[in-house]
N, CA, C and O of each residue as an XYZ file, in Angstrom:
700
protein
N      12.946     47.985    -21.735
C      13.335     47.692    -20.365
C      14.135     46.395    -20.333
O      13.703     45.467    -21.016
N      15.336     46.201    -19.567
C      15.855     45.028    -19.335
C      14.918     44.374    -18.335
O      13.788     44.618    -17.911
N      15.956     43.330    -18.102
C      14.913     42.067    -17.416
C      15.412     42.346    -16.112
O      14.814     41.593    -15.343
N      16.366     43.194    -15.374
C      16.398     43.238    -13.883
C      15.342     44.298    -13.319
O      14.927     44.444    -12.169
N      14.984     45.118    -14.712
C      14.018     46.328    -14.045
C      12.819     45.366    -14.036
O      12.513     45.380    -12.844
N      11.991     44.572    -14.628
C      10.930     43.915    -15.053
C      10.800     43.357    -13.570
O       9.991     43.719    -12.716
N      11.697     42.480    -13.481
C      11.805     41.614    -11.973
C      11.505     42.836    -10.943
O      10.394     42.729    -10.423
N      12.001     43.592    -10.671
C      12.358     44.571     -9.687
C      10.433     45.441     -9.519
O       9.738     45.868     -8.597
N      10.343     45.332    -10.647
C       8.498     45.815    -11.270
C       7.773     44.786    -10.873
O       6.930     45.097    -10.031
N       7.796     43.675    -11.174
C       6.967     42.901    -10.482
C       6.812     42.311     -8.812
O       5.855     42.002     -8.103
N       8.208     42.343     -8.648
C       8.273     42.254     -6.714
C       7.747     43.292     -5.981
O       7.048     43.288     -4.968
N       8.430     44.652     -7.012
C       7.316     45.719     -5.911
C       5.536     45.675     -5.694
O       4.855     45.926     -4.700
N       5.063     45.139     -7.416
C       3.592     45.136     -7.307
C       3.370     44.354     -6.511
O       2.461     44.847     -5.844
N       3.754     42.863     -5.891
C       3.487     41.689     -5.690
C       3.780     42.308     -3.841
O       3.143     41.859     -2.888
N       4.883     43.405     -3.730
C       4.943     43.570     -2.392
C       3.918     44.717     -1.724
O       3.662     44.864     -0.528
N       3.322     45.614     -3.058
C       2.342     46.312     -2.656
C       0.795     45.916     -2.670
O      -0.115     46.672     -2.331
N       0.629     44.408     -3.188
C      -0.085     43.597     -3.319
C      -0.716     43.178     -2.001
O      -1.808     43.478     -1.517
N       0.505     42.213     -1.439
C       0.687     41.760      0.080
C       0.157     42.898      0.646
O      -1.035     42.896      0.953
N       0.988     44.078      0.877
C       0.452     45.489      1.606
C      -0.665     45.759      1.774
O      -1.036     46.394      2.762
N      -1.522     45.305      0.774
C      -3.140     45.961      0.761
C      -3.606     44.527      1.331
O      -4.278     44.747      2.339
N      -3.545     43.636      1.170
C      -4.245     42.736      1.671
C      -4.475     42.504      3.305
O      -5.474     42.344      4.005
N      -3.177     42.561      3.532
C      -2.483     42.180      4.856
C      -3.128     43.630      5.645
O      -3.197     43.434      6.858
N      -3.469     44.617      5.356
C      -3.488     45.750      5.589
C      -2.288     46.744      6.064
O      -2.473     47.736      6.770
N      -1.614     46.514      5.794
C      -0.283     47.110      6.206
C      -0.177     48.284      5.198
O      -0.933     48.290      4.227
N       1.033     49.613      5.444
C       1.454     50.328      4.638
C       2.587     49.992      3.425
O       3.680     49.429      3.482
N       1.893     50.546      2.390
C       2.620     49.903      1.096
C       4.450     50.040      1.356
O       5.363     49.303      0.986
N       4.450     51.456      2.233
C       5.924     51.799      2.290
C       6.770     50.933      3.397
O       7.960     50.643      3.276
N       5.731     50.495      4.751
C       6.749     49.970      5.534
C       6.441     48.290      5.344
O       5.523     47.607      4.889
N       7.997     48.014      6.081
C       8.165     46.410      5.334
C       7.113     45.458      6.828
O       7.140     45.888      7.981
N       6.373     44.304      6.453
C       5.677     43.525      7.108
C       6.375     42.863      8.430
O       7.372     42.156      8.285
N       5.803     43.123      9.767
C       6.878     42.471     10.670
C       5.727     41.643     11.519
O       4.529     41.923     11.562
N       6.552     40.302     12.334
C       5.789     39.475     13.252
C       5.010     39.977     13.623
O       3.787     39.869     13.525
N       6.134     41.071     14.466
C       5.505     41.629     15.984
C       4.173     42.782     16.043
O       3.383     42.806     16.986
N       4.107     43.571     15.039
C       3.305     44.326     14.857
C       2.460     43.942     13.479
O       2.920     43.409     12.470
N       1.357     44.282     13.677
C       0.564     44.466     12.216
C      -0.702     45.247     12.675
O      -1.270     45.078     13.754
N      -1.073     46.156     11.669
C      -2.033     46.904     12.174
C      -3.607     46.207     12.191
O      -4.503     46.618     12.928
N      -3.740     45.175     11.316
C      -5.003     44.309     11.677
C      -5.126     43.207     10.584
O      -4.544     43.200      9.500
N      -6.119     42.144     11.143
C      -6.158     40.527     10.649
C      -6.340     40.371      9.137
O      -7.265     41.001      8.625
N      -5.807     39.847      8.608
C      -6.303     39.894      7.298
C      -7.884     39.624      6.879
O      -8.386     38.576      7.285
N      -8.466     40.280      6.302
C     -10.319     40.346      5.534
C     -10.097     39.205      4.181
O     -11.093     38.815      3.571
N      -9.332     38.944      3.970
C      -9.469     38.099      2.591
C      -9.140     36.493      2.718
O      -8.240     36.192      3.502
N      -9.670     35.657      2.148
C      -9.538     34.429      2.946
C      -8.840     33.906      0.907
O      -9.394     34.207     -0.151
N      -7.924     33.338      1.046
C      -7.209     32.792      0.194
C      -8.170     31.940     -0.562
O      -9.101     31.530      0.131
N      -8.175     31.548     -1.894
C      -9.217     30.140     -2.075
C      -7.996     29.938     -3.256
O      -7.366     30.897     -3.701
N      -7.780     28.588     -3.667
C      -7.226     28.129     -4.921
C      -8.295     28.004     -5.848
O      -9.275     27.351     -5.491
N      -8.274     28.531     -7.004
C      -8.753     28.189     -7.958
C      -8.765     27.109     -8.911
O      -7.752     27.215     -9.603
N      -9.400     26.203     -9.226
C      -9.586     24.513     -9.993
C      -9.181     24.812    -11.111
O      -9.716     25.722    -11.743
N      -8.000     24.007    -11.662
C      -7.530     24.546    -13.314
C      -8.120     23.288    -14.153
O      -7.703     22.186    -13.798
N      -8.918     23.326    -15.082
C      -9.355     22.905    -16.003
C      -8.367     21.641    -17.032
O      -7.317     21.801    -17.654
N      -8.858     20.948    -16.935
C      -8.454     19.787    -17.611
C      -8.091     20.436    -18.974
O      -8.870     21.164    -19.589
N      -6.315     19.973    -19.572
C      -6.022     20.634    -21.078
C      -7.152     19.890    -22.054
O      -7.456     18.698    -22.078
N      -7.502     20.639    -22.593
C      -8.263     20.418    -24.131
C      -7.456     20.037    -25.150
O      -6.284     20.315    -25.407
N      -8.345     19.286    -25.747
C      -7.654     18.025    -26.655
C      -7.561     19.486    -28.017
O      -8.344     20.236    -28.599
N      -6.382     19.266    -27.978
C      -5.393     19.762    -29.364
C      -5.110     21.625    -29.026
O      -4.958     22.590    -29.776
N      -5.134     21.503    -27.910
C      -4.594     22.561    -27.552
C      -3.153     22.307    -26.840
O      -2.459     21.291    -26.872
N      -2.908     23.609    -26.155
C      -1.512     23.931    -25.428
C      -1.313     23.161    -24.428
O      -2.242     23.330    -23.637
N      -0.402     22.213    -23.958
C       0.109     21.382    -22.764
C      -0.111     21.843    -21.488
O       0.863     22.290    -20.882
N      -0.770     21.834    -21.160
C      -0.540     21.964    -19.499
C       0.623     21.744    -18.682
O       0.838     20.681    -18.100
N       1.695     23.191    -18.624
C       3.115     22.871    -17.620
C       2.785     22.808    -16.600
O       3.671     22.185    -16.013
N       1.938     23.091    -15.848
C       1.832     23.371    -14.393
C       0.370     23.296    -13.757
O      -0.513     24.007    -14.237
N       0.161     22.641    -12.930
C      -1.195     21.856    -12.069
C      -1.276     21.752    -10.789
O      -1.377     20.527    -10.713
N      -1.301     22.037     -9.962
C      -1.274     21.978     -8.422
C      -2.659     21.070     -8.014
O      -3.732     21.179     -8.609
N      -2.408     20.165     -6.889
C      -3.514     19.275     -6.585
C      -4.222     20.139     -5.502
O      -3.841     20.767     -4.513
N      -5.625     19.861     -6.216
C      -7.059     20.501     -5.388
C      -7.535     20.039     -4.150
O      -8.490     20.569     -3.582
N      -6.852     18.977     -3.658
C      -7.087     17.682     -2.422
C      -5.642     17.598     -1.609
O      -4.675     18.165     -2.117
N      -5.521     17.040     -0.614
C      -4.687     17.075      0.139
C      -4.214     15.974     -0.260
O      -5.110     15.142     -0.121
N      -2.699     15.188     -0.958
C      -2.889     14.314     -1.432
C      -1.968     12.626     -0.135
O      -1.497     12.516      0.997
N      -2.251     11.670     -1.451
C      -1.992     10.556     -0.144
C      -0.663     10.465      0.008
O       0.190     10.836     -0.798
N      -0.460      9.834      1.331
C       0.342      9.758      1.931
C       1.077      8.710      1.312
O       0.607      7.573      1.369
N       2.276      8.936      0.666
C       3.548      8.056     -0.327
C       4.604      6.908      0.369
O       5.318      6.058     -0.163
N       4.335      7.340      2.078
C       5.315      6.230      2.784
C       5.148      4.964      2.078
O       4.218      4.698      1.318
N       6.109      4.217      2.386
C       5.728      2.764      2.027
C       5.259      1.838      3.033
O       5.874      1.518      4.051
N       4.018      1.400      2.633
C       3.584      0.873      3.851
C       4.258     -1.063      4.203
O       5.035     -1.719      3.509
N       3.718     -1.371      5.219
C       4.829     -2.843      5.064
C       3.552     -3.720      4.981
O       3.519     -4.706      5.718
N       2.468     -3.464      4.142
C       1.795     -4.714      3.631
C       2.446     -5.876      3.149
O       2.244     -6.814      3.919
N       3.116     -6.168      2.220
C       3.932     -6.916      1.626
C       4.537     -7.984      3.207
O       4.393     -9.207      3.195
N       4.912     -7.556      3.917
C       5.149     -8.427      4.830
C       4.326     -9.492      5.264
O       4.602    -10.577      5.775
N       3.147     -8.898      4.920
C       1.896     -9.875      5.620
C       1.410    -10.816      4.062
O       0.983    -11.968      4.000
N       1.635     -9.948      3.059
C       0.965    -10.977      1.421
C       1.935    -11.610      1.111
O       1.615    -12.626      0.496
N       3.248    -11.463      1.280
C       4.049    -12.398      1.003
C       4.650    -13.601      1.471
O       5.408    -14.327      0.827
N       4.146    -13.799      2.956
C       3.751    -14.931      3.277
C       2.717    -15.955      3.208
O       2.771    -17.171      3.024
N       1.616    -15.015      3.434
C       0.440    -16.100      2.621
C       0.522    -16.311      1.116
O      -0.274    -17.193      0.793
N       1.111    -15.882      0.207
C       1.387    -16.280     -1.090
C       2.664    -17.131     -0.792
O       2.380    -18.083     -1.519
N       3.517    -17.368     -0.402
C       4.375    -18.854      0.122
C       3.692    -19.939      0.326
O       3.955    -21.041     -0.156
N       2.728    -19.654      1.097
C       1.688    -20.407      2.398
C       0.841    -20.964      1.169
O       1.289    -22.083      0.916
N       0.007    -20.705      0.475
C      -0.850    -20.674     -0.782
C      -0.120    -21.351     -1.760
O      -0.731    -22.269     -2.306
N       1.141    -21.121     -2.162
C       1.871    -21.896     -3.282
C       2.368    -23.016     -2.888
O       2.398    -24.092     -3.486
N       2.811    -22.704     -1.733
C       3.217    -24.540     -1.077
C       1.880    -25.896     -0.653
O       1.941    -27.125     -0.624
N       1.065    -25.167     -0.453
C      -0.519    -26.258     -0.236
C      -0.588    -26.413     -1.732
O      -0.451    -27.574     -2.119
N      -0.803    -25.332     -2.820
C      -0.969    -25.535     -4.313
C      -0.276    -26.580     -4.699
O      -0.936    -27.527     -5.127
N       1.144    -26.705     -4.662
C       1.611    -27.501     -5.285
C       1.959    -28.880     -4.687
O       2.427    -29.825     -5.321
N       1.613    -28.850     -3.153
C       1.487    -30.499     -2.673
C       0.205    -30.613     -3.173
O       0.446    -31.420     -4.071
N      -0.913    -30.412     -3.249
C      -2.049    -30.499     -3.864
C      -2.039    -31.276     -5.274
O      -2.396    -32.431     -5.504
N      -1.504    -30.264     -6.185
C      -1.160    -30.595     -8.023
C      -0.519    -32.211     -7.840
O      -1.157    -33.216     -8.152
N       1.005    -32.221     -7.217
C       1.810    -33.243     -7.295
C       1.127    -34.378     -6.850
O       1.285    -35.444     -7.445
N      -0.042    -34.238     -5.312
C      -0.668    -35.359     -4.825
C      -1.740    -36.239     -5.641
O      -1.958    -37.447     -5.553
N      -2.455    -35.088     -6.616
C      -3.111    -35.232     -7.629
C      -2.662    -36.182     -9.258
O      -3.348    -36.650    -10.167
N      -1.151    -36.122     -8.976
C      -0.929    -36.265     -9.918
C      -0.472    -38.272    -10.058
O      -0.652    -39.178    -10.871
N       0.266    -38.059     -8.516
C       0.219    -39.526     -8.272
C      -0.953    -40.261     -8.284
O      -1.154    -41.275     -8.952
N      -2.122    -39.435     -7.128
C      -3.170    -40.251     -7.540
C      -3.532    -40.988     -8.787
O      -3.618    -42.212     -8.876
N      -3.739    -40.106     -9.757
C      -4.309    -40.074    -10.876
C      -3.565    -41.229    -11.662
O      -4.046    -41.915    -12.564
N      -2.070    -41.311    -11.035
C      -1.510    -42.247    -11.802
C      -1.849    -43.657    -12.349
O      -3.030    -43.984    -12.241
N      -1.072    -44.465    -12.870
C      -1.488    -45.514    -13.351
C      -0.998    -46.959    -12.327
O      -1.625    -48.008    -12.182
N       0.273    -46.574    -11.746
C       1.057    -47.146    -10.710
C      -0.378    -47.827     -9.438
O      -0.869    -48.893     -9.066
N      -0.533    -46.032     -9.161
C      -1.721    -46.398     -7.777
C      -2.988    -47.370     -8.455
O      -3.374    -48.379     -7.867
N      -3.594    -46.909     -9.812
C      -4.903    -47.469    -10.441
C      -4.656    -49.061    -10.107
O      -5.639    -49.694     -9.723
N      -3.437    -49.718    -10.230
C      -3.300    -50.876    -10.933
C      -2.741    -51.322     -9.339
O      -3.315    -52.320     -8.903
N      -1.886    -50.820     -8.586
C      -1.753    -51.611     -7.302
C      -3.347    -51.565     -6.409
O      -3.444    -52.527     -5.647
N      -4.222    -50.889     -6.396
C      -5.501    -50.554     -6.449
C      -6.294    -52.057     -6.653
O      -6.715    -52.844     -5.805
N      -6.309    -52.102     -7.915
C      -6.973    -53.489     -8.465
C      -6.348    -55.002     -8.167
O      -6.824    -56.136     -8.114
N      -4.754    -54.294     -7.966
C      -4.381    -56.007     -7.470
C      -4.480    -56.609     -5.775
O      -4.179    -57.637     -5.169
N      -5.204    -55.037     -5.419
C      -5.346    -55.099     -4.220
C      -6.831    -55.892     -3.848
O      -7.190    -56.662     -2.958
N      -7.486    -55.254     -5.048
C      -9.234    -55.430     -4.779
C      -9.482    -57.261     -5.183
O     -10.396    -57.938     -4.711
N      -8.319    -57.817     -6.242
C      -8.421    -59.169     -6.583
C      -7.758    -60.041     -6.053
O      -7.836    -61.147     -6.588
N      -6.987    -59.926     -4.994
C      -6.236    -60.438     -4.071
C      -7.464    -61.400     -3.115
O      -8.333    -60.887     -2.411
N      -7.258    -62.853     -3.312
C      -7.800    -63.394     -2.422
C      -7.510    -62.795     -0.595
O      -8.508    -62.385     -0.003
N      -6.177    -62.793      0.138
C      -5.772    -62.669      0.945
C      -6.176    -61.071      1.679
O      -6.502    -60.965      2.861
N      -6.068    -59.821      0.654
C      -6.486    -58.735      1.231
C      -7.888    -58.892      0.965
O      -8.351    -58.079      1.765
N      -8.960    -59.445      0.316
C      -9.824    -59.543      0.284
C     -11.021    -60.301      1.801
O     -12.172    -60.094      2.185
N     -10.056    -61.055      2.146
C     -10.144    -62.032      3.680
C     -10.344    -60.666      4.327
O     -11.431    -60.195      4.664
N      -9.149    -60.096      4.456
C      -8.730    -59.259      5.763
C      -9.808    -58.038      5.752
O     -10.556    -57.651      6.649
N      -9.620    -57.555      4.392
C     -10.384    -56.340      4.611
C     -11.991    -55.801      3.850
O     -12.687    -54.788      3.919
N     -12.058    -57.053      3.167
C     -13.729    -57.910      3.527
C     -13.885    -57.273      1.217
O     -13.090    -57.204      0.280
N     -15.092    -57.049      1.384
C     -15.490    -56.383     -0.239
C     -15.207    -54.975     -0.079
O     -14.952    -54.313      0.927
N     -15.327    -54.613     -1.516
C     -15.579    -53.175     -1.698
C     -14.133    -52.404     -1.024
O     -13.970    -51.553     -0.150
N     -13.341    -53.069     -1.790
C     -11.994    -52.080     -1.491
C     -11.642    -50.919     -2.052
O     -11.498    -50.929     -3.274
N     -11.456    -49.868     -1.438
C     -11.484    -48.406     -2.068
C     -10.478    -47.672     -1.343
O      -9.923    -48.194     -0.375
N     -10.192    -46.496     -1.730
C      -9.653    -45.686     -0.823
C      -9.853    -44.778     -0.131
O     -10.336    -43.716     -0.523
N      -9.388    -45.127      1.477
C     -10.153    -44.396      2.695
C     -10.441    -43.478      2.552
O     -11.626    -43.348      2.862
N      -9.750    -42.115      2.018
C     -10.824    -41.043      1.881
C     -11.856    -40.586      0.743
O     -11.277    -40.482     -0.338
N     -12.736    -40.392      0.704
C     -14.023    -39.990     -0.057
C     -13.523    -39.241     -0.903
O     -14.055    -39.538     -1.972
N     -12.628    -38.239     -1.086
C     -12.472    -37.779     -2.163
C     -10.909    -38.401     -2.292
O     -10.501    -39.533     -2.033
N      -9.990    -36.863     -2.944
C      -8.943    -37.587     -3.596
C      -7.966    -38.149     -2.433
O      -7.644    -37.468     -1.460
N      -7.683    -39.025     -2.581
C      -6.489    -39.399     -1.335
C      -5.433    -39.231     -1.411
O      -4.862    -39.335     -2.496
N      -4.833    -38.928     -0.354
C      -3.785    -38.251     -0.251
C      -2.320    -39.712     -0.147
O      -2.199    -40.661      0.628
N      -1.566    -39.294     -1.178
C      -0.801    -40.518     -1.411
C       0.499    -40.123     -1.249
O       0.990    -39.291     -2.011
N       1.326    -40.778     -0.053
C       2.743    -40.319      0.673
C       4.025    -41.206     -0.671
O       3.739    -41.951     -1.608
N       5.205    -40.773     -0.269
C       5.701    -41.101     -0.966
C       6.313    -40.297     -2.218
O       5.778    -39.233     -2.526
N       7.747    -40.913     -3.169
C       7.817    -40.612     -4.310
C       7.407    -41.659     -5.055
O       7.138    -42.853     -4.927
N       7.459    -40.619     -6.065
C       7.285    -42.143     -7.560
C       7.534    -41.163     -8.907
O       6.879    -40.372     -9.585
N       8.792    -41.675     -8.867
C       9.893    -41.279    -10.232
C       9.988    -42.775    -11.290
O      10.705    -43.776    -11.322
N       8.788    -42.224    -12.103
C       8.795    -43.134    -13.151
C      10.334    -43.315    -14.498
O      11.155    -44.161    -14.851
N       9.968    -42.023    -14.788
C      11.731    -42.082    -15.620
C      12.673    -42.851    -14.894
O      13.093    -43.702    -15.678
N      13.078    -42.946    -14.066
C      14.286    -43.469    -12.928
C      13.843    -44.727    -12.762
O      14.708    -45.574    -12.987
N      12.443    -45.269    -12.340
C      12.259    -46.639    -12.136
C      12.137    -46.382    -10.847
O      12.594    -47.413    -10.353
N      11.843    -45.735    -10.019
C      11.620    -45.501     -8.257
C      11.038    -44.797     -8.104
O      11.115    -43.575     -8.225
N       9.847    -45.899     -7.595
C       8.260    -45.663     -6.921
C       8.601    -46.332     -5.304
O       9.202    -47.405     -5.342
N       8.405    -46.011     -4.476
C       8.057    -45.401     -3.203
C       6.521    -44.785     -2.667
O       6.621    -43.614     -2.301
N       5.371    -45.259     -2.576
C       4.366    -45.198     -2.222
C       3.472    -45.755     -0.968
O       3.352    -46.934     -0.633
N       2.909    -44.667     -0.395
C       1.858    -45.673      0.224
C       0.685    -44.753      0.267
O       0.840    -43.695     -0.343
N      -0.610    -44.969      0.945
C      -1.853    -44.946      0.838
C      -3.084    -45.582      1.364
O      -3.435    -46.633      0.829
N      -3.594    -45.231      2.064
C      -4.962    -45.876      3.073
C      -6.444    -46.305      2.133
O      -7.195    -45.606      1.452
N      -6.444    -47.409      2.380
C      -7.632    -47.863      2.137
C      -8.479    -48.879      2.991
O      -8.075    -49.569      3.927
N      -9.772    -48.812      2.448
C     -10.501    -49.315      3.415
C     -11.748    -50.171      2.588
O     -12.035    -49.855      1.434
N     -12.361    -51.138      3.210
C     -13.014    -52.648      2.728
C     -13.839    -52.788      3.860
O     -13.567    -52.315      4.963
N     -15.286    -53.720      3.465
C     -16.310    -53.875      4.399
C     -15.921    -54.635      5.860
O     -16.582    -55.125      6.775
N     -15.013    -54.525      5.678
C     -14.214    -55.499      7.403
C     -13.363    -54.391      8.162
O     -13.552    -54.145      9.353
N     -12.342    -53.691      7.330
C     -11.598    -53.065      8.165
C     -10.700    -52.137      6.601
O     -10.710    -52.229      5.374
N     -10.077    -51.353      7.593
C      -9.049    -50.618      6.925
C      -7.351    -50.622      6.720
O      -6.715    -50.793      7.761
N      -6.976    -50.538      6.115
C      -5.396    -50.637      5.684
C      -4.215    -49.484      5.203
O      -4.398    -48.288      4.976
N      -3.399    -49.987      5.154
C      -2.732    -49.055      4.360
C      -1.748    -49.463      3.397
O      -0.657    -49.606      3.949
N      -1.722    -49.693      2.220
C      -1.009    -50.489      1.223
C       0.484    -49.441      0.957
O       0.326    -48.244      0.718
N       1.600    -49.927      1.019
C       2.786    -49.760      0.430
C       3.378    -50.638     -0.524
O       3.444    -51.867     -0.512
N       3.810    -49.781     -1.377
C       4.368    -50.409     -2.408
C       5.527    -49.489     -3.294
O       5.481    -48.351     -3.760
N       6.808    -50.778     -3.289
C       8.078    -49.997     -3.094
C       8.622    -50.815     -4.812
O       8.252    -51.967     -5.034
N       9.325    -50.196     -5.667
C       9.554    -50.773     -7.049
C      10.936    -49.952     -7.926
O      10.952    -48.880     -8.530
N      11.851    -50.814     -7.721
C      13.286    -49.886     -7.616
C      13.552    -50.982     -9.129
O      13.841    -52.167     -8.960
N      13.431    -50.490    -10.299
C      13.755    -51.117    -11.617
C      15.468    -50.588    -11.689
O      16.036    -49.498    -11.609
N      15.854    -51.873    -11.866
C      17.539    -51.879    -11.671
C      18.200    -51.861    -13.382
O      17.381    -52.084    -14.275
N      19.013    -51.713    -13.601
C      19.586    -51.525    -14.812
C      19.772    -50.411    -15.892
O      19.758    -50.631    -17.104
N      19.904    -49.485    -15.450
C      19.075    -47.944    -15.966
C      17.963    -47.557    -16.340
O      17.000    -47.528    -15.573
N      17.908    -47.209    -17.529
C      16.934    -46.346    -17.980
C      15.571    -47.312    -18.644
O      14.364    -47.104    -18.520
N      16.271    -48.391    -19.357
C      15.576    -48.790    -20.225
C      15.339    -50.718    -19.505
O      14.755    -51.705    -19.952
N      16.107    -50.462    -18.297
C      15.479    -51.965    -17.523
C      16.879    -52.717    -18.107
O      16.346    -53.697    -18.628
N      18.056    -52.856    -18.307
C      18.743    -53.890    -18.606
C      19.590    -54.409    -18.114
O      20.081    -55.414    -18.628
């Protein structure tokens, strides 16, 4: 048999198939408007089995679930601002940390605490006003020689705020 009779063999079974189900006559063709009664057979898909290891590929799988919905949703609008929002506090955070920590603040710090004169004003126990790390305004570009700082502190009399400005002239190496 060629392959147009084969085709032609299988559409008829597949249309006398329909016929019996549907209840209709195998000979006349299926219409809207008429049918002689409801279909008795209720469709079910059958679950195809996961391919087995070292067997034949699985070409073809149809999903058993209704599956999700692929739009793109516009989350991203809303996480990608708080990840801006989050990286910009992060890194005034790191950088504020970093001045602190410096050696610049440690040491204007101490010449602050041995200072007869700020010692008058703003009594013992000079520290800085906030309890944890303090938050220190300003640049301070050591390579360059320009520090620009200031910073709140506070002593058993009263509180302050020390600036301290240090522009090393001559380039790189002070000359």
């Amino acid at each position: 048999m060629s392959r147009p009779i084969l085709s032609r063999l299988a559409m008829a079974a597949n249309r006398a198939q329909f016929s019996r189900i549907c209840g209709l006559s195998p000979h006349r063709t299926p219409s809207l408007i008429t049918r002689s009664r409801a279909p008795t057979t209720i469709f079910r898909r059958s679950l195809i089995a996961a391919p087995k290891e070292g067997g034949p590929p699985l070409l073809q799988r149809s999903a058993d679930r209704e599956l999700p919905d692929v739009t793109p949703k516009r989350r991203y609008l809303i996480h990608v601002p708080i990840f801006l929002i989050s990286m910009y506090i992060a890194a005034n955070l790191l950088f504020n940390y970093q001045r602190s920590s410096s050696s610049v603040v440690s040491s204007t710090l101490y010449a602050l605490r041995v200072n007869p004169e700020a010692r008058e004003i703003l009594g013992d126990e000079i520290s800085f006003k906030a309890k944890t790390i303090p938050w220190i305004h300003g640049t301070m570009d050591q390579l360059h020689g320009k520090i620009d700082i200031s910073y709140k502190v506070r002593g058993s009399k009263g509180e302050g705020t020390v600036h301290f400005l240090s522009l090393r002239e001559g380039g790189r190496a002070g000359k």
